[in-house]
C-alpha positions in Angstrom: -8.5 77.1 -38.2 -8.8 74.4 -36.0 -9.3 74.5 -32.0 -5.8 73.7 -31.1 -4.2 76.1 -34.0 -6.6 79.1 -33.0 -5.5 78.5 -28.3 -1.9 78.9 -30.0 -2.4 82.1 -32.0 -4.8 83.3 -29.1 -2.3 82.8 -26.6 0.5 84.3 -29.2 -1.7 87.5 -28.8 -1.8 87.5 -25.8 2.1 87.7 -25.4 2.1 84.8 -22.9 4.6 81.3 -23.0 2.5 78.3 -22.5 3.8 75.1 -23.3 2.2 72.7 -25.7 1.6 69.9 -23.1 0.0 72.7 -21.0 -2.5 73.9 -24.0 -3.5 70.3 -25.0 -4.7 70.0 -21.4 -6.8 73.1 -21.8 -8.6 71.9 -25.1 -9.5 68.4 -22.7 -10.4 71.1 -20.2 -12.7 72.3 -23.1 -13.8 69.3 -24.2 -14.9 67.9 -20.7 -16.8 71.5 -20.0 -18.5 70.6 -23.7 -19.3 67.1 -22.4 -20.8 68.0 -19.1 -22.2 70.9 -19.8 -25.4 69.0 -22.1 -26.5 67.4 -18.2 -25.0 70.0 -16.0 -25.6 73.2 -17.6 -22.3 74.4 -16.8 -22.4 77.7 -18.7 -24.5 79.5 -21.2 -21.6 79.2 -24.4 -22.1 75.9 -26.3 -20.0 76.1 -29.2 -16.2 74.8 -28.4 -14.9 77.6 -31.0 -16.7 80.3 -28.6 -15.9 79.0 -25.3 -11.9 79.3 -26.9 -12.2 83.0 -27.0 -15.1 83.7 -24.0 -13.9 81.0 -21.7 -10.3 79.9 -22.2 -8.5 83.1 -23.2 -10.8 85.2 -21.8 -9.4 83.3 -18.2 -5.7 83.5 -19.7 -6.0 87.0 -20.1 -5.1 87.8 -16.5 -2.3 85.3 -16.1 0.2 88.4 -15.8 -1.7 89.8 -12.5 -1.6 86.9 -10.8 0.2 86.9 -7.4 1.6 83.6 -5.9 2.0 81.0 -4.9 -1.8 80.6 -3.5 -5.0 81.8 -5.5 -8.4 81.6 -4.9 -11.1 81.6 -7.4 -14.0 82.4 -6.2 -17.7 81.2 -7.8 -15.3 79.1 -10.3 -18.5 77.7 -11.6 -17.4 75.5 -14.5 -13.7 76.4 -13.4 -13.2 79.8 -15.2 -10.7 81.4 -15.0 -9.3 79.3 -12.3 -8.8 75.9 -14.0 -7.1 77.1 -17.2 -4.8 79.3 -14.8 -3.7 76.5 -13.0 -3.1 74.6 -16.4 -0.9 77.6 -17.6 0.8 78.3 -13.7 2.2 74.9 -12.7 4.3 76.6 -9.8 1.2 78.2 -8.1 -1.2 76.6 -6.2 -5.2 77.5 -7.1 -8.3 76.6 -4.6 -11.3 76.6 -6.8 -14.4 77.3 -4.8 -18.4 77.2 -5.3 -21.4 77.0 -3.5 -23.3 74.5 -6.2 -22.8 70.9 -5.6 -23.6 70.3 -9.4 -20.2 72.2 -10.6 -17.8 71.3 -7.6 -18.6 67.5 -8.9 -17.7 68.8 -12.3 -14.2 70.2 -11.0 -13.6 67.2 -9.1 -13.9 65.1 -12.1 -11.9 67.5 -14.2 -9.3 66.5 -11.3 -9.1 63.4 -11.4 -9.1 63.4 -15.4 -6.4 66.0 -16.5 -4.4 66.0 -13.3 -3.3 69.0 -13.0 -1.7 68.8 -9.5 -1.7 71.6 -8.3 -5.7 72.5 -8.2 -7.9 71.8 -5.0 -11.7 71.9 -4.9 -13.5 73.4 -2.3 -18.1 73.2 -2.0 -18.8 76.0 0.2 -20.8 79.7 0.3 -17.6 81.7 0.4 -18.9 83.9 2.9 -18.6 81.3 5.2 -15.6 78.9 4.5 -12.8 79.4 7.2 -9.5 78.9 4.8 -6.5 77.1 6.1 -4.1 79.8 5.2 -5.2 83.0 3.4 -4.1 84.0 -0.4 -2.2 85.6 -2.2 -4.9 86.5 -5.2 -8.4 86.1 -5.0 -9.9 86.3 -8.0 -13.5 86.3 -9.4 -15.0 86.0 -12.8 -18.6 87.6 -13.1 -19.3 86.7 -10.0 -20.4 89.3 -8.3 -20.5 93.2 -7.9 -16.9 94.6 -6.8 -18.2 96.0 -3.7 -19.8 92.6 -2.3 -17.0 90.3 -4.1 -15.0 92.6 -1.5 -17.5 92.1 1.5 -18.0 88.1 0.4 -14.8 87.5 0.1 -12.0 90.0 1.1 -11.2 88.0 4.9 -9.7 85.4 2.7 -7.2 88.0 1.0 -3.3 88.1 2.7 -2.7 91.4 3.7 0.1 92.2 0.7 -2.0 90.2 -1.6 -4.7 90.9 -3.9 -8.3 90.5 -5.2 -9.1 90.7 -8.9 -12.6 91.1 -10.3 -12.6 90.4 -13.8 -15.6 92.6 -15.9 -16.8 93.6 -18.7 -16.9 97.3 -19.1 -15.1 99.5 -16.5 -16.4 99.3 -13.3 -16.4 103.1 -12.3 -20.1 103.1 -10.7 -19.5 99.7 -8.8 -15.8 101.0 -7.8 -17.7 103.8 -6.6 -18.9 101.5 -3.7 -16.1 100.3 -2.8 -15.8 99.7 1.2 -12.7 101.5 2.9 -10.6 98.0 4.2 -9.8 98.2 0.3 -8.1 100.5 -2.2 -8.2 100.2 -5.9 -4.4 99.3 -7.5 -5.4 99.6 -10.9 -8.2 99.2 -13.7 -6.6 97.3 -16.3 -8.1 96.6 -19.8 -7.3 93.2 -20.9 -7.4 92.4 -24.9 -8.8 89.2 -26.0 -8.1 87.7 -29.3 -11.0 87.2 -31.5 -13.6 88.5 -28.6 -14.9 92.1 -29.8 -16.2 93.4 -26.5 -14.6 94.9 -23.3 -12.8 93.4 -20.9 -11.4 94.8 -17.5 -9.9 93.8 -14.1 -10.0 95.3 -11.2 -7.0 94.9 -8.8 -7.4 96.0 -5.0 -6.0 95.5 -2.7 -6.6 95.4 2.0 -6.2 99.2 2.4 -3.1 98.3 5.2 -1.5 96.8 3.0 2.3 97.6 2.9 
């Protein structure tokens, strides 16, 4: 099965509707991480096939938990999950933010190559970056433990909105330490075609929220 048959059944299992234009884009999103990634060591998974099942539907996964219209990803890195989300949600509006130079020069090519339109770029320790307007989901992908993701990161969330930190296996002991200005929603398990290991996210939300 090729690349572009194998996003189609992945995203087929996933029950989600992505149009053809919009999964095209995400194998050019794949082929620019595979391209880069020999100089800039962008992530750890070299083969295209593997990066389709850890990488892009891995990101894809969470579509359904996404609250608009503004998300944050936070440590995007090589853009995961944040870039294939915005390729898969025209009508929100994603901020992908890191603190390495290296990778935000990455996004900002991806940019300016597949046009997305509706993805901004943002070099900064999120601790520190004073947002515009605040969000409506922060998310992060193996970025941190769910305790300091909350502490890093949490001032950016809207009060109704959300955070989501995407793991591996459930988070109980790290949920454990969670700090009070947040409640856990839910754990939810998400199923990944063709990846045979676990897979959860955590949605919390501020603890005033309404």
């Amino acid at each position: 099965m090729n690349l572009a048959a194998a996003l189609a059944a992945g995203i087929a299992g996933l029950g989600l509707a992505i149009s053809a234009e919009a999964q095209q884009r995400m194998l050019d999103y794949l082929a620019l991480v595979t391209k880069w990634n020999k100089a800039y060591n962008l992530t750890a998974v070299r083969e295209p096939e593997k990066m389709l099942t850890h990488h892009l539907l891995d990101s894809l996964a969470v579509l359904p938990h996404l609250q608009g219209p503004r998300v944050l990803d936070v440590g995007s890195g090589a853009g995961l999950p944040g870039f294939p989300l915005a390729l898969a949600s025209p009508d929100l509006q994603f901020t992908l933010l890191d603190a390495s130079d290296k990778k935000t020069t990455f996004l900002r090519q991806a940019v300016i190559e597949l046009k997305p339109g509706n993805v901004e770029v943002v070099s900064a320790r999120v601790e520190d970056w004073k947002a515009p307007a605040l969000f409506d989901t922060v998310i992060s992908r193996a970025f941190a433990e769910v305790a300091d993701f909350v502490k890093l990161a949490g001032h950016l969330c809207a009060r109704n909105g959300v955070l989501i930190a995407m793991k591996g296996v459930h988070p109980e002991q790290e949920l454990a330490r969670l700090p009070r200005q947040f409640r856990l929603q839910a754990v939810v398990p998400l199923l990944v075609p063709g990846l045979d290991a676990q897979r959860h996210a955590a949605l919390l939300q501020p603890a005033e929220a309404a």
